[in-house]
VMD Tcl script that draws the C-alpha trace (Angstrom):
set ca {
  {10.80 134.67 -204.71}
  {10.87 138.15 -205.86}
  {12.73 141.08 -204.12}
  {13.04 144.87 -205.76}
  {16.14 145.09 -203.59}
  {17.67 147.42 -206.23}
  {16.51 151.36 -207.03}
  {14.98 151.50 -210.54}
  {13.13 153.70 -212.73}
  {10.39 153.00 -214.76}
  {12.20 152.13 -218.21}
  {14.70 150.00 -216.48}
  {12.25 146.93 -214.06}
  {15.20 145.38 -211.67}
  {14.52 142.91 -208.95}
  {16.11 139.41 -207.50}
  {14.11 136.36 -208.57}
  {15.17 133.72 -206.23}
  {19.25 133.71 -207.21}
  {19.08 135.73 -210.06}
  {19.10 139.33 -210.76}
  {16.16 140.38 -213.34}
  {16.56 143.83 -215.30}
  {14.25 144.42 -218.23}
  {14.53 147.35 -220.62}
  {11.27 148.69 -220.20}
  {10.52 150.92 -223.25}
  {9.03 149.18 -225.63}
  {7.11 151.85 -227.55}
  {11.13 152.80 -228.12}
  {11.94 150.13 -228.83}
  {13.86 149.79 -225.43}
  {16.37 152.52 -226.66}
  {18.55 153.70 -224.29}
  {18.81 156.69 -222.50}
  {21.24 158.30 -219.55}
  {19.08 157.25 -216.51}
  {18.64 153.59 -218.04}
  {22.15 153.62 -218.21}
  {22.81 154.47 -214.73}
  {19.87 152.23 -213.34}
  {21.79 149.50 -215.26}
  {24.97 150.43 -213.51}
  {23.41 150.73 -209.90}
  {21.40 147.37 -210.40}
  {25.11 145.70 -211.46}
  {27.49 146.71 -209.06}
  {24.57 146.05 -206.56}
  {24.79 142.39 -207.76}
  {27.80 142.00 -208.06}
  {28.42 142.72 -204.33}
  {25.67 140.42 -203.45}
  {26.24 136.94 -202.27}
  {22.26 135.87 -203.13}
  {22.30 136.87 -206.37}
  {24.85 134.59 -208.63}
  {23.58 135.16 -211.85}
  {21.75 138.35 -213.98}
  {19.69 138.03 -216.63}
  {18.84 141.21 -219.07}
  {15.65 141.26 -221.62}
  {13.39 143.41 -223.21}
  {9.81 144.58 -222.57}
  {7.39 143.75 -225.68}
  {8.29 141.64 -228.70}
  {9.57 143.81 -231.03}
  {13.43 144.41 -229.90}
  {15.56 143.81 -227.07}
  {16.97 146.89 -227.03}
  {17.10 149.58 -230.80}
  {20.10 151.38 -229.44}
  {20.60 154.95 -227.47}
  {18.62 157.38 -227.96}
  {19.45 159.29 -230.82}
  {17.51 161.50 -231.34}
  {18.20 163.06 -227.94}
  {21.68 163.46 -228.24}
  {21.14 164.92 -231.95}
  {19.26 167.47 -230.05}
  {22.28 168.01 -227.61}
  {24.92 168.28 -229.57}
  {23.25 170.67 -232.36}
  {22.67 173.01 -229.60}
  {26.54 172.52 -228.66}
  {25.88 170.73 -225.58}
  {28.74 168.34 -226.04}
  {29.54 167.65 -222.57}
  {25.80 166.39 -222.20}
  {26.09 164.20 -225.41}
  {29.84 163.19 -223.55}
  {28.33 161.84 -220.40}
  {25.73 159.44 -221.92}
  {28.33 158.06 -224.15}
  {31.17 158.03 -221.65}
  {28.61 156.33 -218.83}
  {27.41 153.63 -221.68}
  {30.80 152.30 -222.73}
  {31.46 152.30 -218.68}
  {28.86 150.49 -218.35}
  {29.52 147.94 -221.81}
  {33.22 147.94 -219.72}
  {31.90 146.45 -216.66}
  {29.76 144.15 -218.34}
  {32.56 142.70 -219.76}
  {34.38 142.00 -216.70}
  {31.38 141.06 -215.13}
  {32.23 138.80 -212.23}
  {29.25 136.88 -212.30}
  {26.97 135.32 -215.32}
  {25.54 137.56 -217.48}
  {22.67 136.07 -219.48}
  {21.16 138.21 -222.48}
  {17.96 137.05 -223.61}
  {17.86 138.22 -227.49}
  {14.21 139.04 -228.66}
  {13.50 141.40 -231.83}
  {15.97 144.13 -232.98}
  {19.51 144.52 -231.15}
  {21.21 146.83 -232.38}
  {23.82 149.66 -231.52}
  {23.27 150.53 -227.21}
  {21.50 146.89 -227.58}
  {24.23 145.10 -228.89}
  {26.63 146.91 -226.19}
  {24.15 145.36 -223.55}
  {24.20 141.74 -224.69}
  {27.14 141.28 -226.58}
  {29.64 141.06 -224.30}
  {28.43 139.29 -221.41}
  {29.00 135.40 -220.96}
  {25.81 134.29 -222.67}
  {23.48 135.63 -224.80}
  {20.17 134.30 -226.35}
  {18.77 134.15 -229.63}
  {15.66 133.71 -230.65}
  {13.84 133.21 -233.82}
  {12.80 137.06 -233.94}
  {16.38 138.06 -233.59}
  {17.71 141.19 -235.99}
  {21.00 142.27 -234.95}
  {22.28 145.08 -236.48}
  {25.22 148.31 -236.18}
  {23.68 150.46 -238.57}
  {25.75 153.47 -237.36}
  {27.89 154.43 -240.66}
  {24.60 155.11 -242.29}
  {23.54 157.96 -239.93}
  {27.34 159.79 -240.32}
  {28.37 157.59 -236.58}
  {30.64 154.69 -236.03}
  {30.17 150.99 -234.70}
  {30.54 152.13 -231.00}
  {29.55 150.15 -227.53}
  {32.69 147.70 -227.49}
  {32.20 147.05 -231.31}
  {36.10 147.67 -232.14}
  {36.61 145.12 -229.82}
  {33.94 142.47 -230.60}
  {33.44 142.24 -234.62}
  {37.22 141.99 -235.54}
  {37.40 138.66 -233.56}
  {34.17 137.32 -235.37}
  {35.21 134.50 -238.11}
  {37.01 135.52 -241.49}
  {36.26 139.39 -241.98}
  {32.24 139.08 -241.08}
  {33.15 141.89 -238.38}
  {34.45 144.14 -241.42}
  {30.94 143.66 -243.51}
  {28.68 144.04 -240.55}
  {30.43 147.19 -239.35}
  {30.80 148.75 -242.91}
  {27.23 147.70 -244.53}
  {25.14 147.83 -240.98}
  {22.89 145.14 -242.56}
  {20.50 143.29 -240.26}
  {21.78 139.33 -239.67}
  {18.80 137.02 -237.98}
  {19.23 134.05 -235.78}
  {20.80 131.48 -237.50}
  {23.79 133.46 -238.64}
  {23.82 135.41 -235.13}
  {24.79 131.97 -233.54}
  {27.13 130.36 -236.47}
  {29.12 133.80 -235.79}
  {29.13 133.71 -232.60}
  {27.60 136.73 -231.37}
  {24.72 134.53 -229.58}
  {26.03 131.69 -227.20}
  {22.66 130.21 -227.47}
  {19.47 129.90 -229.23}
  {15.83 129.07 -227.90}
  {12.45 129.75 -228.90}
  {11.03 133.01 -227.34}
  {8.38 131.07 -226.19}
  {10.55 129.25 -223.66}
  {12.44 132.68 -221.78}
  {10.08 132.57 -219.24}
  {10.89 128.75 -218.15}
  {14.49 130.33 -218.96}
  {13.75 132.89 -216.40}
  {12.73 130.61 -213.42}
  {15.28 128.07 -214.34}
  {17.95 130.33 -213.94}
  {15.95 131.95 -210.85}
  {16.07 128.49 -209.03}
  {20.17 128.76 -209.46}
  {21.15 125.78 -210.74}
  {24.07 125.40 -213.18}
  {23.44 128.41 -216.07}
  {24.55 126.03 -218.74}
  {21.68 123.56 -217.93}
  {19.09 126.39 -218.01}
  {20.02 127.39 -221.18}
  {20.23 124.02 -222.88}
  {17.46 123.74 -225.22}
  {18.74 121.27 -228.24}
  {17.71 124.26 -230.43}
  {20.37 124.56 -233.18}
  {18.88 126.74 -236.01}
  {21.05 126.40 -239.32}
  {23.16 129.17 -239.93}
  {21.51 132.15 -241.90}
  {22.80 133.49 -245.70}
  {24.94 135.72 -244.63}
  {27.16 132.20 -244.11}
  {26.75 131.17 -247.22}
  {28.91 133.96 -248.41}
  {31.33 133.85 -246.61}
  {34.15 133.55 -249.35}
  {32.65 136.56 -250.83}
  {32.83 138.49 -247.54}
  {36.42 137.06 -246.74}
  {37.51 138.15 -250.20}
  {36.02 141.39 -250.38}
  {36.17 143.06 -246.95}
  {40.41 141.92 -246.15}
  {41.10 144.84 -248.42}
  {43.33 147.58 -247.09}
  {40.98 150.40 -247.63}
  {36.96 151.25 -248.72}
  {37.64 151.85 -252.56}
  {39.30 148.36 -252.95}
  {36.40 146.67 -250.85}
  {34.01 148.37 -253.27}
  {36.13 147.00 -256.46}
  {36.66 143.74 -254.96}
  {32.66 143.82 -254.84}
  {32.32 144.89 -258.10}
  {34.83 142.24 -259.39}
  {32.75 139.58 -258.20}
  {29.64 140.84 -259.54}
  {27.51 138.43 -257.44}
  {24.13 139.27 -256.43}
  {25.02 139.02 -253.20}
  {27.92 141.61 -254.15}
  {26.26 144.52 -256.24}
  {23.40 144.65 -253.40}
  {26.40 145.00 -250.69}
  {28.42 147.45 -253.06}
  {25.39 149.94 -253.44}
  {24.56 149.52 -249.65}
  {28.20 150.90 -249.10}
  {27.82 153.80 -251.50}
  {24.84 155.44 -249.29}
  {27.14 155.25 -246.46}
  {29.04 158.43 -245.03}
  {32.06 158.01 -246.18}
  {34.10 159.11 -243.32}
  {32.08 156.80 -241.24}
  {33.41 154.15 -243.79}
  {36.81 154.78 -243.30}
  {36.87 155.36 -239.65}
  {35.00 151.93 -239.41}
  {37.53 150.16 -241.41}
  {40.44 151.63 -239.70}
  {38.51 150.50 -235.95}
  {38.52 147.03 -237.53}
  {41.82 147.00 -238.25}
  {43.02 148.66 -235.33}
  {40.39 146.56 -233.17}
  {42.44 142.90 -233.76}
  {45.08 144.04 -231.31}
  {43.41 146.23 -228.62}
  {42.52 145.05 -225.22}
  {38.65 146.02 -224.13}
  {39.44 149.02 -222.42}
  {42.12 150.27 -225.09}
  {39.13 149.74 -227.49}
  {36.92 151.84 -225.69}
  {38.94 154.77 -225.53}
  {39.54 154.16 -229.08}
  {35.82 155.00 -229.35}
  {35.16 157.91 -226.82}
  {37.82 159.16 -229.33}
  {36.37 159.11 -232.14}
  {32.86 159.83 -230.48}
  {34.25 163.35 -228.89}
  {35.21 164.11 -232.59}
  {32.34 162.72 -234.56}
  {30.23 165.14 -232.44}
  {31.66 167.74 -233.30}
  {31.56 167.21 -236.93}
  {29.23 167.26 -239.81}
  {28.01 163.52 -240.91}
  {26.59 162.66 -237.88}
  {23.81 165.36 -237.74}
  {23.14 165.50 -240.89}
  {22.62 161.26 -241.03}
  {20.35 161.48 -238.45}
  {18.63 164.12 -239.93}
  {18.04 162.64 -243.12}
  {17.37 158.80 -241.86}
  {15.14 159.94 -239.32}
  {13.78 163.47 -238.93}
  {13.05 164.40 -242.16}
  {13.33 160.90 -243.25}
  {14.49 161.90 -247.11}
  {17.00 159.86 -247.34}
  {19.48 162.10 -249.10}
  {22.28 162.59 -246.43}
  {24.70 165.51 -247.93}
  {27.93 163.58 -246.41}
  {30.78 166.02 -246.18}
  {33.09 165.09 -247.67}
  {30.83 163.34 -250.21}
  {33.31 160.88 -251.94}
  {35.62 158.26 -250.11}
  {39.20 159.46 -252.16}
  {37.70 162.55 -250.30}
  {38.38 161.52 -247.02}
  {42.05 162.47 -245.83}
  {43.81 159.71 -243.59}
  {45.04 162.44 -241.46}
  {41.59 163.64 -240.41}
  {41.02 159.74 -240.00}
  {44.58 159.77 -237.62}
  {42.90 163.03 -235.80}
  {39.73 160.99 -234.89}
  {41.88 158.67 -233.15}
  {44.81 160.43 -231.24}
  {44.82 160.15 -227.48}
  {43.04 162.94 -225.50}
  {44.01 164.86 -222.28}
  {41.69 163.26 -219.53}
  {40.08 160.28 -221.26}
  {38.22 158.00 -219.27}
  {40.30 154.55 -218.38}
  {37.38 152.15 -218.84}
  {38.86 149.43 -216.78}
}
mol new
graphics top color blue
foreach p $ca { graphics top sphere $p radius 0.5 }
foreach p [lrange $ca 0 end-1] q [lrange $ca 1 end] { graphics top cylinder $p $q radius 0.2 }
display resetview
């Protein structure tokens, strides 16, 4: 049974199968990226749901096989805010994290089926609804403190409760993890091959118990990044950036010099503002931690790093950010504080 029931666009598909609600991100060229109106189609397909009685479980995916979902859509808001539209760049980010907010609290499953990249607005998407999907062509990623951003869409929240301090390398490093090591961390609830979402799909459409659809006896061994995992714990429970970096170059591990150089192309505000949302991140409730990040977001647009990352990774692609300041011991803890303070008229996210 198939019923549109629910207003959508184009680059968001939603519709009830039988007792599940179906959304798939429907850009694939992009790479599913998100932009404002997939973000409200999202919204108006949820709290549609969630009101309905039929539908008692949703399931998210991704058109194509490349990604799931690359993130928001950068480059638009790069556009915005170097033209000093701010409060245009505000709303998408203040209706995403919404959104990431009421997936959270989601009163009803929320399955993500994982296929191909996930990373940034993807990972805000999947991540923090009930169950989530892995399969074999997984790449998550929050690449965000090498464009001059931050790990945003609920990350504050999310990677500090990961195992040991894996939620400190991801964030600071924004290297790519695959499926095995998605699900030994815990960021997938499941794996399965991608050839079996569609039986998936009509299991789950039939409504019988979500656990049972999703059992596949699939149990991939975890990835390398497990393997060093005393590094990682070592390394990344330092109190600041520089220590993590000579912690690294202590250990002088393969594994170690390739993390320590990633680190070093990184902006190095983004560095420290990531380490301090880690830290920070332990203690905060969901909706504390998103205000923590429409924070930092209001300010990061306004600033330097974050145009001229994107700039350099991918307009003119040169890969030669001028960060600003350019060295960590740069970076003063009270502009770091200033990211952070409260503002007047912050959104609530509960």
């Amino acid at each position: 049974m198939s019923d549109a029931g629910v207003t959508a666009n184009d680059a968001v598909l939603c519709e009830r199968r039988g007792a599940a609600g179906l959304i798939t991100l429907n850009r694939p060229k992009a790479l599913n990226a998100l932009n404002l109106e997939m973000v409200r189609a999202l919204r108006g397909a949820l709290d549609a749901w969630a009101a309905d009685p039929a539908v008692t479980r949703v399931v998210v995916q991704g058109a194509g096989e490349r990604a799931f979902c690359a993130g928001g859509d950068i480059r638009r808001i790069h556009e915005e805010g170097s033209a000093g539209h701010y409060a245009e760049a505000e709303t998408f980010f203040r209706e995403e994290y919404e959104l990431n907010a009421l997936i959270q609290r989601y009163p009803k499953p929320y399955v993500a089926l994982i296929d191909g990249i996930v990373m940034g607005g993807g990972v805000g998407v999947s991540l923090h609804g009930s169950h989530r999907v892995a399969a074999e062509r997984t790449a998550f990623a929050m690449p965000e403190t090498g464009i001059g951003f931050f790990p945003d869409v609920g990350a504050t929240y999310a990677l500090p409760r990961l195992p040991g301090f894996v939620g400190t390398y991801l964030a600071l490093t924004g290297e790519r993890i695959g499926q095995g090591d998605v699900l030994a961390f815990g960021l997938a609830t499941h794996a399965a091959p991608a050839a079996r979402f569609p039986e998936i799909r009509d299991a789950l459409a039939e409504g019988g118990p979500v656990e049972a659809a999703l059992r596949s006896g699939e149990r991939p061994a975890p990835g390398p990044l497990h393997a060093e995992r005393a590094v990682i714990d070592a390394c990344f429970s330092a109190d600041s950036v520089p220590e993590v970096l000579a912690r690294l170059d202590a250990d002088g591990s393969a594994f170690a010099n390739k993390t320590a150089a990633t680190i070093r192309t990184r902006s190095p505000t983004s560095l420290t503002l990531a380490l301090a949302q880690m830290r920070r991140g332990a203690s905060l409730s969901f909706p504390e931690a998103m205000r923590l990040e429409y924070r930092i977001l209001c300010r990061i647009l306004r600033g330097h790093d974050f145009y001229e990352g994107v700039r350099s990774v991918l307009i003119d692609r040169d890969g030669k950010p001028d960060w600003r300041p350019a060295t960590l011991e740069a970076v003063a803890m009270a502009d770091v504080e200033a990211h952070c303070a409260p503002m007047a008229g912050e959104p609530s996210f509960t």
